[in-house]
C-alpha angles and dihedrals in degrees: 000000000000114000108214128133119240097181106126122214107266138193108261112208122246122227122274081063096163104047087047110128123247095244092050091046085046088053081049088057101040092054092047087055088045097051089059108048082058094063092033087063096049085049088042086119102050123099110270084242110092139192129233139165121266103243093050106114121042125238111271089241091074093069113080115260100271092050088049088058092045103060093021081102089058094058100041090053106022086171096069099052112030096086092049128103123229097272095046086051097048096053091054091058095044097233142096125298079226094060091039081059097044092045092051089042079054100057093056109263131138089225151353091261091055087051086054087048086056090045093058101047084045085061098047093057085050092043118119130196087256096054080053095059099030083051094049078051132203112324113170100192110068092202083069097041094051091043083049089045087051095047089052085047087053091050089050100050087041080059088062099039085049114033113023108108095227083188081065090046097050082054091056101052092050093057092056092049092054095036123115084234139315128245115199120205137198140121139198112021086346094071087074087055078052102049084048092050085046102055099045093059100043078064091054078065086240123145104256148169141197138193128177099164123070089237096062094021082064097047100052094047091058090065094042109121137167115291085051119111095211105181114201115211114206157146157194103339089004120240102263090225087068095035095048087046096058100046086056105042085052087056091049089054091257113147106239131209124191125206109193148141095232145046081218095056114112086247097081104058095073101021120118086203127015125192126199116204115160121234101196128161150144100235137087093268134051113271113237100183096110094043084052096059094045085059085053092052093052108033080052100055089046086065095049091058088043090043089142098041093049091039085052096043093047083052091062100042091049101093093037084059098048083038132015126113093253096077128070113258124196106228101238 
């Protein structure tokens, strides 16, 4: 995962806090606002997905208790309040642009923008497959739609070309060449994004496994120690089955790697590498292109590390694949 900083500069505020007027705490804000429309416009290019550290935001119960009931609404429906400014925020709460600062200072983030970053991420683990389609809205002619669904396919594949760490995912990949073995995880419409992963590296000629049901996946996980790549597929809340196995694979010494669509996906929290990778779309599925393409990065570069493994065990299959009864064959 890339590791750049989108916190923006911001205003501090100067002691005498309190007894400050409301024309000089509306100039804070508006720098502030300023400050971020600025970086937002060095970053313009970026997927609106963003990275941030973990430990970024503080828990709630950090705030006093009439600051707890104010932004309560924000985190029970993420969705309503990440695209609004200050002010706009402020109004829906009923309350002052000046406590809405002073509450996001409190939990913890660099800036208002950053606390938006966090409100979207919270929204796309939240996210279900209706939001998706109530979000992409009613369109009555299906040739717009699809143009609309494609131009989603090509920004999330833009995500991947701009944004993957391909230093992260070499070191990935070495990790998985020099593994024990390697135990893939992922349940529900992820498991074909398993059985993908799975079969590219068996042809890699590597020692791996796959579950994509709680029973195996449970059992797999028991014998995982260190010296085991386990890779943990994921997203939005997370299925319990892939987040429980890797919490337990990392206790047993396991490395552990996180595909997900979120820095606030479960996943996070005991992976040794996480990548983020967005699955938008305006169907009624989740769109894996783009962790597709992440698979293709690192089973690729997998390969690249096994050159002469693969290159010996194509060379085998060679004449099984121009010959071999599984293929379909024209009588002459």
């Amino acid at each position: 995962m890339c590791q750049e900083d989108f916190r923006t500069p911001v205003a501090k505020w100067p002691s005498g806090t309190e007894r400050r007027t409301f024309e000089e705490a509306k100039n804070v804000i508006d720098t502030i606002e300023l400050a971020n429309e600025g970086d937002l416009m060095q970053v313009g290019r970026e997927h609106r997905h963003f990275a941030y550290q973990s430990q970024l935001a503080r828990t709630v119960d950090q705030l006093s208790v009439r600051h707890q009931e104010i932004v309560r609404p924000v985190f029970e429906s993420p969705r309503d309040f990440v695209l609004l400014n200050v002010r706009d925020m402020a109004s829906r709460l009923g309350t002052a642009p000046t406590t809405v600062v002073r509450i996001v200072r409190t939990l913890g983030f660099g800036s208002y923008k950053d606390f938006q970053h966090y409100l979207h991420d919270l929204s796309v683990t939240s996210a279900t497959i209706l939001d998706s389609m109530q979000a992409a809205g009613h369109t009555a002619q299906p040739p717009q739609f699809l143009k609309d669904l494609r131009k989603q396919i090509q920004e999330n594949l833009s995500f991947v070309q701009h944004n993957i760490d391909l230093h992260q995912v070499l070191k990935i990949a070495t990790r998985i060449h020099e593994a024990r073995r390697t135990l893939l995880l992922g349940g529900d419409m992820a498991s074909s994004l398993v059985n993908y992963m799975e079969y590219h590296l068996t042809i890699a000629g590597l020692p791996v496994f796959s579950a994509v049901a709680p029973g195996r996946a449970t059992h797999l996980v028991r014998s995982t120690e260190k010296g085991d790549v386990v890779v943990g597929i994921s997203f939005r809340r997370g299925l319990r089955m892939t987040i429980e196995g890797i919490e337990h694979a990392k206790q047993n010494g396991a490395y552990c790697v996180g595909i997900a669509d979120s820095m606030l996906s479960p996943l996070a929290r005991f992976s040794d590498e996480l990548l983020i990778v967005p699955i938008d779309s305006f169907s009624f599925a989740a769109s894996y292109v783009a962790p597709l393409a992440v698979i293709d990065l690192i089973t690729a570069g997998v390969g690249s590390l096994r050159r002469k493994q693969v290159v010996k065990r194509l060379k085998e299959a060679d004449q099984e694949q121009k010959h071999g009864y599984r293929w379909y064959q024209t009588e002459s």
